[in-house]
MILOSE-174147 format. One record per residue: residue number from 0; chain; x negated, y, z negated of N, C-alpha, C, O, CB in turn; residue in one letter. Coordinates in pm, whole numbers, plus 50000, padded with zeros to 5 digits. Atoms other than C-alpha are relative to their C-alpha. Glycine has a CB too. Layout:
<atoms>
<atom n="NUM" chain="A" n_u="X" n_v="Y" n_w="Z" ca_u="X" ca_v="Y" ca_w="Z" c_u="X" c_v="Y" c_w="Z" o_u="X" o_v="Y" o_w="Z" cb_u="X" cb_v="Y" cb_w="Z" res="A"/>
...
</atoms>
This chain:
<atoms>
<atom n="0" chain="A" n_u="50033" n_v="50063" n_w="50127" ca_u="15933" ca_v="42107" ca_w="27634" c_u="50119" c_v="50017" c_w="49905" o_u="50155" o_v="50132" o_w="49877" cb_u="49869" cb_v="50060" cb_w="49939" res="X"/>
<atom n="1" chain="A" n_u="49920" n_v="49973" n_w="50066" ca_u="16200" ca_v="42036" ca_w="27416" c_u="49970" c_v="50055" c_w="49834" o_u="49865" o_v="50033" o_w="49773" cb_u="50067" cb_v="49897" cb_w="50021" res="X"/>
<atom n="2" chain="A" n_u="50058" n_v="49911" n_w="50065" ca_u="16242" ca_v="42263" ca_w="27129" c_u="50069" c_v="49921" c_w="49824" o_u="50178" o_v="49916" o_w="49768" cb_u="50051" cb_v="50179" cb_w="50067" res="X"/>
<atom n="3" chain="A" n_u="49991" n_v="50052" n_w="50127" ca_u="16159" ca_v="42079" ca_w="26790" c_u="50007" c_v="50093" c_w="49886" o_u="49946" o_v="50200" o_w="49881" cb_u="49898" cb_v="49919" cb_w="49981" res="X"/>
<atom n="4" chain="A" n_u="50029" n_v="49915" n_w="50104" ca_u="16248" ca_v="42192" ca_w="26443" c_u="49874" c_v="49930" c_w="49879" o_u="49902" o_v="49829" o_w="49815" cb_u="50154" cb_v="50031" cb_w="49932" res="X"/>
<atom n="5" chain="A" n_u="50111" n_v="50074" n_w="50108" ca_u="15902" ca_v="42103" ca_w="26201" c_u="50054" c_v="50094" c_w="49887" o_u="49955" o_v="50139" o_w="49829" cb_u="49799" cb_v="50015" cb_w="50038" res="X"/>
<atom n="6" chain="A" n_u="49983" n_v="49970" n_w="50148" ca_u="16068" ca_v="42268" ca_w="25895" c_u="50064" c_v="49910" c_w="49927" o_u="50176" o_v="49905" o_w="49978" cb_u="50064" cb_v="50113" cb_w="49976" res="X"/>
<atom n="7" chain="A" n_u="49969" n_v="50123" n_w="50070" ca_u="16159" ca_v="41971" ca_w="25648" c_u="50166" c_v="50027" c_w="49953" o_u="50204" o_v="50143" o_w="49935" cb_u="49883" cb_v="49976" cb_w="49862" res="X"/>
<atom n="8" chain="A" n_u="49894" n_v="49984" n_w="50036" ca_u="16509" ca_v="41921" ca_w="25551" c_u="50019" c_v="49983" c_w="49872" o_u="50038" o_v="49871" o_w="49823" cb_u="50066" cb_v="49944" cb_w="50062" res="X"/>
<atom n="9" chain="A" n_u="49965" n_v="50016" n_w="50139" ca_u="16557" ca_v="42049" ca_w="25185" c_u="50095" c_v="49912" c_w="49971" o_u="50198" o_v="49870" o_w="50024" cb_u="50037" cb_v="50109" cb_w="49945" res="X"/>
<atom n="10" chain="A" n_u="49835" n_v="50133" n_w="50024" ca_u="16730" ca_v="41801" ca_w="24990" c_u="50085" c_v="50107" c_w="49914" o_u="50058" o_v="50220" o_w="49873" cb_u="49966" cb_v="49797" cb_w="49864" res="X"/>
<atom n="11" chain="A" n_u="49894" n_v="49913" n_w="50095" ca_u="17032" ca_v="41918" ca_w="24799" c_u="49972" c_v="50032" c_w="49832" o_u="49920" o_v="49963" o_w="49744" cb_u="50143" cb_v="49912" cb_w="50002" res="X"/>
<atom n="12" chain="A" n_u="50043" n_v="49937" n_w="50142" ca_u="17015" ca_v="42137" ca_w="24490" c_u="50113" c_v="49882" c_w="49921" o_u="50232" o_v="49886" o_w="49953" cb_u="50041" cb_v="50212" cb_w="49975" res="X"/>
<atom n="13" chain="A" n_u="49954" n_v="50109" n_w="50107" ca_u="17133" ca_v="41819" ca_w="24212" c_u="50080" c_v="50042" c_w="49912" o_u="50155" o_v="49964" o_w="49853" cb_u="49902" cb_v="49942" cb_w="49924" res="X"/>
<atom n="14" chain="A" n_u="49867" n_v="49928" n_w="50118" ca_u="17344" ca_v="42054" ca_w="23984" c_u="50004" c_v="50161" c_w="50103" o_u="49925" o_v="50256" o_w="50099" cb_u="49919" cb_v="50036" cb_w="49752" res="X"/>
<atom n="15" chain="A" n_u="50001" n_v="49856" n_w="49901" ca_u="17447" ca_v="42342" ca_w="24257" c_u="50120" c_v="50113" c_w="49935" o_u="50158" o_v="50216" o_w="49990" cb_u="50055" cb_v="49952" cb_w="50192" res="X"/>
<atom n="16" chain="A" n_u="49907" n_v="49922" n_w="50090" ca_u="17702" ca_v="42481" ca_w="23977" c_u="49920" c_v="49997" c_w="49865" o_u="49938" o_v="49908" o_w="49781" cb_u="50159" cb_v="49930" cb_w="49988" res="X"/>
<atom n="17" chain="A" n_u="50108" n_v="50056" n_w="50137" ca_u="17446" ca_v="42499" ca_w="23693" c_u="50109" c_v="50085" c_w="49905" o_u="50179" o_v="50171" o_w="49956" cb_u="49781" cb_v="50070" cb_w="49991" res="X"/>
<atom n="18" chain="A" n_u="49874" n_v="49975" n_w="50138" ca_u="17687" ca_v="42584" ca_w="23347" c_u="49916" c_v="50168" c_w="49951" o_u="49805" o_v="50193" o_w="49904" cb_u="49989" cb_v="49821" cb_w="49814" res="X"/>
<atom n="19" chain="A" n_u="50014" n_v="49882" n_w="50079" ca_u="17702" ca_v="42953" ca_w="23257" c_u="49953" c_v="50014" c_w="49887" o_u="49995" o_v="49927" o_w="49811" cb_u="50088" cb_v="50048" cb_w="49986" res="X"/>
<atom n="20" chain="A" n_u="49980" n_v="49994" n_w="50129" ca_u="17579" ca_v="43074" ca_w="22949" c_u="50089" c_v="50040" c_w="49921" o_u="50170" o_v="50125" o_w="49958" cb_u="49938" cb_v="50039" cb_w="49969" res="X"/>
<atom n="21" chain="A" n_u="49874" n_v="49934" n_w="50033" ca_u="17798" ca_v="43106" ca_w="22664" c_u="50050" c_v="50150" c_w="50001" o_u="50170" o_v="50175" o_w="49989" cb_u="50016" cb_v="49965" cb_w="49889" res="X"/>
<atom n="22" chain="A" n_u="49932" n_v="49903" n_w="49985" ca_u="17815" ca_v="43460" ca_w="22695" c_u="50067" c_v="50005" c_w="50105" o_u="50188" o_v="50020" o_w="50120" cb_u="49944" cb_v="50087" cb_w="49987" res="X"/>
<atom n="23" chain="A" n_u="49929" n_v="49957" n_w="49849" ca_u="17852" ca_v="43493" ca_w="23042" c_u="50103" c_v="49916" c_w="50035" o_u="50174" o_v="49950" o_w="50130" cb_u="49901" cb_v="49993" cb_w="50128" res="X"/>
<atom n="24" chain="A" n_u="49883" n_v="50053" n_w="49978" ca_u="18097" ca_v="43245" ca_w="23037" c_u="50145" c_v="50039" c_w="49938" o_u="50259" o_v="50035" o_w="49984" cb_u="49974" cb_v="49887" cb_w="49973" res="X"/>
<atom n="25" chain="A" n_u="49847" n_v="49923" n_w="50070" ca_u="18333" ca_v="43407" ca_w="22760" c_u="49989" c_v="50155" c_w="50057" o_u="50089" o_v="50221" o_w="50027" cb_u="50004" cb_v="50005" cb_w="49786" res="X"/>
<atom n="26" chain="A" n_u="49957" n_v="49901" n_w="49912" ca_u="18260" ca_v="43738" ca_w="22984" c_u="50106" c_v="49992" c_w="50099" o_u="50202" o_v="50068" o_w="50105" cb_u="49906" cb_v="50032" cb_w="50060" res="X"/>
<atom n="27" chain="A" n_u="49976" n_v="49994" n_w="49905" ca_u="18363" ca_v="43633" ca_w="23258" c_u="50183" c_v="49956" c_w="49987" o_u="50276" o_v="50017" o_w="50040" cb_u="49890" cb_v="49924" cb_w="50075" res="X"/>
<atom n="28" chain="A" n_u="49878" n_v="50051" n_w="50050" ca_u="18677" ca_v="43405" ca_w="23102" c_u="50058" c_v="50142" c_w="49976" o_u="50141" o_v="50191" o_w="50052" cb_u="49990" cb_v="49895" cb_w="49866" res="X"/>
<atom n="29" chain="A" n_u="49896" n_v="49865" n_w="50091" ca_u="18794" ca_v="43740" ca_w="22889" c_u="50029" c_v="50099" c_w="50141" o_u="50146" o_v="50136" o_w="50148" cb_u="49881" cb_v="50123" cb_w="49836" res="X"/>
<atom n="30" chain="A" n_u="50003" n_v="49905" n_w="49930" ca_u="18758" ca_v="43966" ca_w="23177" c_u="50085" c_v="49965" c_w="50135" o_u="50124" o_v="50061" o_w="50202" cb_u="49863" cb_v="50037" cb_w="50014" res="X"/>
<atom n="31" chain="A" n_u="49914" n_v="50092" n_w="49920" ca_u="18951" ca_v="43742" ca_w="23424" c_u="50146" c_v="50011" c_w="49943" o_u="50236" o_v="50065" o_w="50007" cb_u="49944" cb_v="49844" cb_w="49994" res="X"/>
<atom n="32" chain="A" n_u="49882" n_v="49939" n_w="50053" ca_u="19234" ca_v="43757" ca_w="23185" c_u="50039" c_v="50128" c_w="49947" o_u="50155" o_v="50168" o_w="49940" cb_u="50025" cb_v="49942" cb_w="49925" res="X"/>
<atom n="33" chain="A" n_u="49969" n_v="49852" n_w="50017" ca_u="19230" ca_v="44077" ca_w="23089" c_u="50101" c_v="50015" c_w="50093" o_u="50204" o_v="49966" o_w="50047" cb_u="49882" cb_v="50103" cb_w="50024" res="X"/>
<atom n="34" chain="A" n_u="49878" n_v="49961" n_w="49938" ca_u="19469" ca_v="44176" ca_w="23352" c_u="50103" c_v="49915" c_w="50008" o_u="50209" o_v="49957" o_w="50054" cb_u="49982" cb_v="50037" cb_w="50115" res="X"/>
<atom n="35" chain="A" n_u="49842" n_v="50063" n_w="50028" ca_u="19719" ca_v="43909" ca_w="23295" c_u="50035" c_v="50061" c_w="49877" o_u="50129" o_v="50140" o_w="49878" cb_u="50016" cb_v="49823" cb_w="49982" res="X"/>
<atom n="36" chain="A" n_u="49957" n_v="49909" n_w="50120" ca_u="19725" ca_v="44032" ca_w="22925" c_u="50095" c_v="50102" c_w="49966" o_u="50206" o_v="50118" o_w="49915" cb_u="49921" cb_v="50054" cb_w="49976" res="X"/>
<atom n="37" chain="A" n_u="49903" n_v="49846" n_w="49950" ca_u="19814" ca_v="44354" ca_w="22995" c_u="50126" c_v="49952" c_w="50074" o_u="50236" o_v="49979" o_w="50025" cb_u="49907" cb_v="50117" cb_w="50129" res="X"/>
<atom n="38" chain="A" n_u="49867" n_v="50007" n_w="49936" ca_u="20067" ca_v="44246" ca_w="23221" c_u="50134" c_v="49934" c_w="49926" o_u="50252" o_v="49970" o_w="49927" cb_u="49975" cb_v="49924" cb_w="50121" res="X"/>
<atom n="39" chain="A" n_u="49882" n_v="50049" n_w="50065" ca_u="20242" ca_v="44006" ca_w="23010" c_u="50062" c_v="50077" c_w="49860" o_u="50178" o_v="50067" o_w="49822" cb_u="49964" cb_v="49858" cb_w="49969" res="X"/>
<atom n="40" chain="A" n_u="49959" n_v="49876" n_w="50145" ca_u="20254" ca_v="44273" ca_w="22668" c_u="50084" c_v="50069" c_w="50068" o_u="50195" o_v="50065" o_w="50016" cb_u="49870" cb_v="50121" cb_w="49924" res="X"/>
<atom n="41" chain="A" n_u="49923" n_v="49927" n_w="49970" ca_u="20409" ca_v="44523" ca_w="22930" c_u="50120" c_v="49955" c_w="50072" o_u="50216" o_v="50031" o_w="50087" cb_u="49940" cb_v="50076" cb_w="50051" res="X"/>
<atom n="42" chain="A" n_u="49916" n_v="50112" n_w="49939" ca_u="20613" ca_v="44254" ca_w="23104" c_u="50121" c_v="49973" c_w="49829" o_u="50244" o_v="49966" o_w="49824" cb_u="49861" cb_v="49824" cb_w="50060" res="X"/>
<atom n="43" chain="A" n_u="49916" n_v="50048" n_w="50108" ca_u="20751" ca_v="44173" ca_w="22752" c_u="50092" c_v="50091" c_w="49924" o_u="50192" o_v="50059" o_w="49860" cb_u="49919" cb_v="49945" cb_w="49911" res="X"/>
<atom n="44" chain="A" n_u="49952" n_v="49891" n_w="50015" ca_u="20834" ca_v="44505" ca_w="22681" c_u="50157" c_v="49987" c_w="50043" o_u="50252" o_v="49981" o_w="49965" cb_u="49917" cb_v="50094" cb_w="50070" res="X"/>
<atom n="45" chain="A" n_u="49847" n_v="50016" n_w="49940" ca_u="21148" ca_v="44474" ca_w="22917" c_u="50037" c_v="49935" c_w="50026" o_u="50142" o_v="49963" o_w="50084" cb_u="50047" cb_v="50037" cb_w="50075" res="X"/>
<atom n="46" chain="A" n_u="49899" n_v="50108" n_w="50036" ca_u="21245" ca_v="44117" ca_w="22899" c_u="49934" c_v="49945" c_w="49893" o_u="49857" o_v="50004" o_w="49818" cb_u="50037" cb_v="49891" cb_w="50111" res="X"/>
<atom n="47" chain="A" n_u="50037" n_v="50050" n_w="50142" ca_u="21175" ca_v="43896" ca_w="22646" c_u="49851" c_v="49942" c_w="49977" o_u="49759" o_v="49954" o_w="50058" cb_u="50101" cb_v="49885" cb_w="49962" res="X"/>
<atom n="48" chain="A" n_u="50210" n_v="50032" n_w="50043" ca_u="20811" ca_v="43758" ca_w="22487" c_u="49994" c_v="49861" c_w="50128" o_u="49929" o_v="49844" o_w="50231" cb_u="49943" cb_v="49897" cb_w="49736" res="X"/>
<atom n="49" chain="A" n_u="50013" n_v="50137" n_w="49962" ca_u="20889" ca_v="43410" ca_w="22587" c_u="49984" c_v="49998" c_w="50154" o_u="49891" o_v="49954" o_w="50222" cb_u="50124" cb_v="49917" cb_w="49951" res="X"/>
<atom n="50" chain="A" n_u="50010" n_v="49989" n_w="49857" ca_u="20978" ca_v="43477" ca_w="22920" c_u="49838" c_v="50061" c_w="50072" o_u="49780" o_v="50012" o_w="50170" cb_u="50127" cb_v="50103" cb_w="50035" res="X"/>
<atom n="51" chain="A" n_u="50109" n_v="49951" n_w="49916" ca_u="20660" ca_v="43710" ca_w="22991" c_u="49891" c_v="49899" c_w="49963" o_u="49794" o_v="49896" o_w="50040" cb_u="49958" cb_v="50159" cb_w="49971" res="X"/>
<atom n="52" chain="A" n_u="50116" n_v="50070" n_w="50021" ca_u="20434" ca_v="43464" ca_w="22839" c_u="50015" c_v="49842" c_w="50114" o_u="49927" o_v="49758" o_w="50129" cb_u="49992" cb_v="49970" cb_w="49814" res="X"/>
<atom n="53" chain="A" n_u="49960" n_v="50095" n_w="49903" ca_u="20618" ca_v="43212" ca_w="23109" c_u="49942" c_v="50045" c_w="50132" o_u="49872" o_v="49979" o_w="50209" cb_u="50151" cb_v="49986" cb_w="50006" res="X"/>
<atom n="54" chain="A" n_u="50037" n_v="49928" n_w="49855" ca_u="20556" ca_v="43425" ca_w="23396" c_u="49814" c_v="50055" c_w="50003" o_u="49749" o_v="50068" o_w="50106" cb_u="50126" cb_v="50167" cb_w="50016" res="X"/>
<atom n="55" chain="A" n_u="50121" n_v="49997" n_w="49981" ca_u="20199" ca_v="43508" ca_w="23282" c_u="49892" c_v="49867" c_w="50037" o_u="49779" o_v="49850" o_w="50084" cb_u="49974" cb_v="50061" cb_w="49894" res="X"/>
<atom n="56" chain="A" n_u="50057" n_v="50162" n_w="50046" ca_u="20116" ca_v="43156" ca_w="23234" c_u="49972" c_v="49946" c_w="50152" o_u="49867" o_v="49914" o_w="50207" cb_u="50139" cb_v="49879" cb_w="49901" res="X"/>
<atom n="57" chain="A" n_u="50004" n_v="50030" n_w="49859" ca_u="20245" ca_v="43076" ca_w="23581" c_u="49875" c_v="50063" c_w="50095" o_u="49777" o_v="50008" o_w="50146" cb_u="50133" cb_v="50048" cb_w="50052" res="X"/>
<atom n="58" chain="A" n_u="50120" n_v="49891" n_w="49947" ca_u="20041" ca_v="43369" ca_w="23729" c_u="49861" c_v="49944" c_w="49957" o_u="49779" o_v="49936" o_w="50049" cb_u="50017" cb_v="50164" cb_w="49926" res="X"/>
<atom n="59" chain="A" n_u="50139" n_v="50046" n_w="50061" ca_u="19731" ca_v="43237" ca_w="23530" c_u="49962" c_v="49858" c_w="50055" o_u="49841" o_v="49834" o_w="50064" cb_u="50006" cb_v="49993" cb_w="49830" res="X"/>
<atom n="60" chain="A" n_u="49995" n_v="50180" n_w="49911" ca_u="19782" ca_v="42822" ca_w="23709" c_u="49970" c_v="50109" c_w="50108" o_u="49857" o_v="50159" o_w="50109" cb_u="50189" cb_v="49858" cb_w="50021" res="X"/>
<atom n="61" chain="A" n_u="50013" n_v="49969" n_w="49882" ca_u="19850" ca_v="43007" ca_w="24043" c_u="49859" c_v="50064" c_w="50044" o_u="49804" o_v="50035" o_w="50151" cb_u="50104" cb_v="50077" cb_w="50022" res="X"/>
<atom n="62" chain="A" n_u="50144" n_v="50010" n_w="49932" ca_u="19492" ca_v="43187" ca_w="24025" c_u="49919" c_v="49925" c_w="49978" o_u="49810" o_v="49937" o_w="50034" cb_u="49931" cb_v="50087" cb_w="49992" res="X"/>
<atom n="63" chain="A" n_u="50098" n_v="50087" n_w="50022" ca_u="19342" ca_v="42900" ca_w="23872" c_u="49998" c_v="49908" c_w="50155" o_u="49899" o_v="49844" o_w="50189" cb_u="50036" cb_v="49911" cb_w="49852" res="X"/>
<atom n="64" chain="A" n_u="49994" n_v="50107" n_w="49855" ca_u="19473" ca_v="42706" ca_w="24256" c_u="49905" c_v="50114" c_w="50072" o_u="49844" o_v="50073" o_w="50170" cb_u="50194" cb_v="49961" cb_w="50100" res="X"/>
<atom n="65" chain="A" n_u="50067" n_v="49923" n_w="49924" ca_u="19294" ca_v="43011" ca_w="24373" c_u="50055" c_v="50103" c_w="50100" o_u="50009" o_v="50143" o_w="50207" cb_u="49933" cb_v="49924" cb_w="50055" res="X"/>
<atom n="66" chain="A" n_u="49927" n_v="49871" n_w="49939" ca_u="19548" ca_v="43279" ca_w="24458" c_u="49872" c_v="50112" c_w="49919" o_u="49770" o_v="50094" o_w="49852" cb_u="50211" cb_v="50025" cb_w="49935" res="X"/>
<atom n="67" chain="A" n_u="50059" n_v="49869" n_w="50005" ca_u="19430" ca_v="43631" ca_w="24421" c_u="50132" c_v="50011" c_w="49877" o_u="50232" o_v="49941" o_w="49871" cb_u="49990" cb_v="50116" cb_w="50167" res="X"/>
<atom n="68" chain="A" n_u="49857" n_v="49920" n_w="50052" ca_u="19660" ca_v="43841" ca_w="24148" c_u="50111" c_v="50028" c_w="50048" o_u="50216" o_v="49966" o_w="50034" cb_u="49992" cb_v="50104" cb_w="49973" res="X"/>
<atom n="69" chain="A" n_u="49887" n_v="49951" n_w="49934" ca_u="19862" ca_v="44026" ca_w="24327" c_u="50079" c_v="49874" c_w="50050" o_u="50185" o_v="49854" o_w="49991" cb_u="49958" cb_v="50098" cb_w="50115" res="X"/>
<atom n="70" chain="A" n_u="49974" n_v="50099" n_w="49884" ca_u="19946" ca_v="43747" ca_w="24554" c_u="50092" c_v="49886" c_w="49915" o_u="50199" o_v="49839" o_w="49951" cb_u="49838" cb_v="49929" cb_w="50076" res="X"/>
<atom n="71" chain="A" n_u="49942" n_v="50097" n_w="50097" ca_u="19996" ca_v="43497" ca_w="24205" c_u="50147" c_v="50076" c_w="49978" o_u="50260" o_v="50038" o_w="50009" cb_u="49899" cb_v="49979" cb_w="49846" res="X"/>
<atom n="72" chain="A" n_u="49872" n_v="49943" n_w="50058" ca_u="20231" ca_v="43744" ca_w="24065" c_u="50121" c_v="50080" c_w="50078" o_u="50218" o_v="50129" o_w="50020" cb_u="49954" cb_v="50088" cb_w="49906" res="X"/>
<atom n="73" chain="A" n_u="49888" n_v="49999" n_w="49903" ca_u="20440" ca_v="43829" ca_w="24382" c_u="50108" c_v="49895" c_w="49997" o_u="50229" o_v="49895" o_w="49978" cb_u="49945" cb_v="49995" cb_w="50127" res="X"/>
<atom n="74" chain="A" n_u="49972" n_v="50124" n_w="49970" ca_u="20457" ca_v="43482" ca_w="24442" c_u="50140" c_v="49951" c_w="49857" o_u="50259" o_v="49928" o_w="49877" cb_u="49829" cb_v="49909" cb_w="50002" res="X"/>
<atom n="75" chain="A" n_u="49931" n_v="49998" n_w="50102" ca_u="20602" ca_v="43433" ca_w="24083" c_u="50129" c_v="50105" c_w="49956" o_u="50232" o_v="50076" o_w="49895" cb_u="49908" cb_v="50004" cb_w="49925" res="X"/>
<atom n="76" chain="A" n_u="49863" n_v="49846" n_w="50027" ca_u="20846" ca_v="43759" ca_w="24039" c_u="50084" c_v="49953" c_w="50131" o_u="50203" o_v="49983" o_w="50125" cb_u="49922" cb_v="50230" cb_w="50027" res="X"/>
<atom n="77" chain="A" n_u="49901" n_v="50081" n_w="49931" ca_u="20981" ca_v="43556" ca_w="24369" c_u="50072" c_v="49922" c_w="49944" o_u="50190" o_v="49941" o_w="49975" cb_u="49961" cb_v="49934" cb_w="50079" res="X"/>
<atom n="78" chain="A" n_u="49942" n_v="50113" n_w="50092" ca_u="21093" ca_v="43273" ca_w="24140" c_u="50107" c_v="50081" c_w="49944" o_u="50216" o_v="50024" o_w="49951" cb_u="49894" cb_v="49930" cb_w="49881" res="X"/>
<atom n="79" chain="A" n_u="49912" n_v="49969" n_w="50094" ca_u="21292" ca_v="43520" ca_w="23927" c_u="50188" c_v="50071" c_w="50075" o_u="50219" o_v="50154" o_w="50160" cb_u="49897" cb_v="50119" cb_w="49903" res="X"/>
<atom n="80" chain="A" n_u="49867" n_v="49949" n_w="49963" ca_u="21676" ca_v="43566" ca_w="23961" c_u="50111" c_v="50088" c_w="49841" o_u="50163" o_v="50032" o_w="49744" cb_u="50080" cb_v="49836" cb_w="50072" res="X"/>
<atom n="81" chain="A" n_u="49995" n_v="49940" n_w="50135" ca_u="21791" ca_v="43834" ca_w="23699" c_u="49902" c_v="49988" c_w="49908" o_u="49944" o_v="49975" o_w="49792" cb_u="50097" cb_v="49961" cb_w="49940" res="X"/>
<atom n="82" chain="A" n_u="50055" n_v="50006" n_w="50117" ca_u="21525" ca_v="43816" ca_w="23504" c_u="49946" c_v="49863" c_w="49933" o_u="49883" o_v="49844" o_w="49829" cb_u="50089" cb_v="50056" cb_w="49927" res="X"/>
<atom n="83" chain="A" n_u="49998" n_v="50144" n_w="50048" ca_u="21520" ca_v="43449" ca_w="23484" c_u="49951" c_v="49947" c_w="50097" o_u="49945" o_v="49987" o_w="50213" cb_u="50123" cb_v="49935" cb_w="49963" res="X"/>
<atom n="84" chain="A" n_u="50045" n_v="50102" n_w="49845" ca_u="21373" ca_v="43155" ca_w="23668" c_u="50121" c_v="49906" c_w="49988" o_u="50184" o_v="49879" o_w="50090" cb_u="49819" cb_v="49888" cb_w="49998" res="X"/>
<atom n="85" chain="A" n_u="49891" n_v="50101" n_w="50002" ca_u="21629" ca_v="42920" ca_w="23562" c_u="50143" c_v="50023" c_w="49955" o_u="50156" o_v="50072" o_w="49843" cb_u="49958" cb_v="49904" cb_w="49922" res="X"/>
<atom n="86" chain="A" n_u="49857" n_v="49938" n_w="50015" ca_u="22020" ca_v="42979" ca_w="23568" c_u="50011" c_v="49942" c_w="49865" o_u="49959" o_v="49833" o_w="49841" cb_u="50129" cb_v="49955" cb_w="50116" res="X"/>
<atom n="87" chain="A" n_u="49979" n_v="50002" n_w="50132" ca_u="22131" ca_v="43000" ca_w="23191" c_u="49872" c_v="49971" c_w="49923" o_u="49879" o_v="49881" o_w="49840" cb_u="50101" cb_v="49907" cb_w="49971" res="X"/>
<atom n="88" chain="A" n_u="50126" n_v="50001" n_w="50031" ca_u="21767" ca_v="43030" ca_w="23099" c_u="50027" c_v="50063" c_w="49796" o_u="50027" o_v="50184" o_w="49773" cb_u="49901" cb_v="50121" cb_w="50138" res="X"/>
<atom n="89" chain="A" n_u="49976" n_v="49893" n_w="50112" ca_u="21833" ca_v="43119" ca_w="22688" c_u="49927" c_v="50113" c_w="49993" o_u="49988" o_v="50203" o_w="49935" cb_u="49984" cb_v="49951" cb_w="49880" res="X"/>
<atom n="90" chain="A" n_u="50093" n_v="49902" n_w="50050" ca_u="21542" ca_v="43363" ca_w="22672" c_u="49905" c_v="50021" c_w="50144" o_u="49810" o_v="50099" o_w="50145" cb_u="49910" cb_v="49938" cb_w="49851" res="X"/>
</atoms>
């Protein structure tokens, strides 16, 4: 006897990303950046603002494609030659 399934095939949940509330959404936002933050204040420390707010920025796209940290900001501190991404970079 072949072996039937009689359980009905749910249909699909119609909003399967239902919208955070605003807290939990500015939790989750703030707490996500939190560690770029930090990185780019202490990043700025020993080269310049502009630059760390370049390299955080990057880091911040790269996990928005869905890197991990670490992984964004490897990836990025690869880019840099002296201190710079771009030869005669003013700042």
């Amino acid at each position: 006897m072949p072996n039937i399934n009689l359980n009905p095939i749910p249909y699909p949940n119609p909003n399967p990303n239902p919208k955070p509330s605003a807290k939990s959404l500015k939790d989750s936002v703030l707490s996500a950046v939190d560690p770029l933050v930090k990185y780019g204040l202490k990043e700025g420390k020993h080269t310049s603002f502009p630059h760390a707010l370049r390299e955080t920025a990057a880091i911040a796209y790269l996990m928005g494609m869905g890197y991990d940290f670490m992984m964004a900001r490897q990836t990025v501190e690869s880019w840099e030659i002296d201190e710079m991404f771009y030869p005669h970079q003013p700042y």
